[in-house]
N, C-alpha and C positions, 0 to 999 in steps of 0.2 A: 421490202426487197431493196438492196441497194443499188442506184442506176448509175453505172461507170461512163462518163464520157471523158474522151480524150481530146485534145488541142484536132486541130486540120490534119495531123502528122496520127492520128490514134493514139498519142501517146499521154499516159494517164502520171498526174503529181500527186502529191500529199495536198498541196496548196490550192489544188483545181477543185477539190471536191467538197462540198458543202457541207462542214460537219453539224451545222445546225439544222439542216436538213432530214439528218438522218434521226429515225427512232433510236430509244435508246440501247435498246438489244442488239439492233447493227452495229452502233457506233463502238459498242463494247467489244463484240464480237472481231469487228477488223481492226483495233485502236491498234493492237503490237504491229501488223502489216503497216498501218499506216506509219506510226513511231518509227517503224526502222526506216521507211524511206522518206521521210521527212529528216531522220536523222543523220543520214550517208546523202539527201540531196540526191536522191535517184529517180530515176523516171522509166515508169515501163510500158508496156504495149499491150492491149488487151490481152493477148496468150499469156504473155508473162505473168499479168496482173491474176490470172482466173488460176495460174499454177499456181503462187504463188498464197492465194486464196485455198489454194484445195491441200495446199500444205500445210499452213496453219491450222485449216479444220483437221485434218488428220489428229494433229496434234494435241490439239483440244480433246478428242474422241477421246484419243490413247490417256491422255491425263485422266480425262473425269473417267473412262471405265479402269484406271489401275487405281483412284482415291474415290470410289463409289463405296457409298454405306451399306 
């Protein structure tokens, strides 16, 4: 499971979170969330963070069930 924590402010970086920490299923699993906002230098807030989390899984679903063998 991955454990988000934010600065004093709740709010969560690319650069805050331990990627060596993480197994390597996670670390796959959230690498494009993390990428883009490592990428754009962004910073978000736990809601943000867990939307933006529930939108990439979407996405992932809808690929692997529309390229399923």
């Amino acid at each position: 499971m991955l454990r988000v924590q934010g600065d004093q402010e709740g709010i969560i970086s690319a650069q805050k979170i331990d990627l060596h920490s993480l197994p390597t299923d996670i670390l796959e699993a959230f690498s494009p969330l993390l990428c883009e906002m490592e990428e754009l230098g962004t910073t978000l807030n736990l809601e943000e963070f867990l939307d933006a989390s529930y939108r990439l899984y979407n996405v992932r679903i809808k690929f692997h069930n529309h390229y399923r063998l």
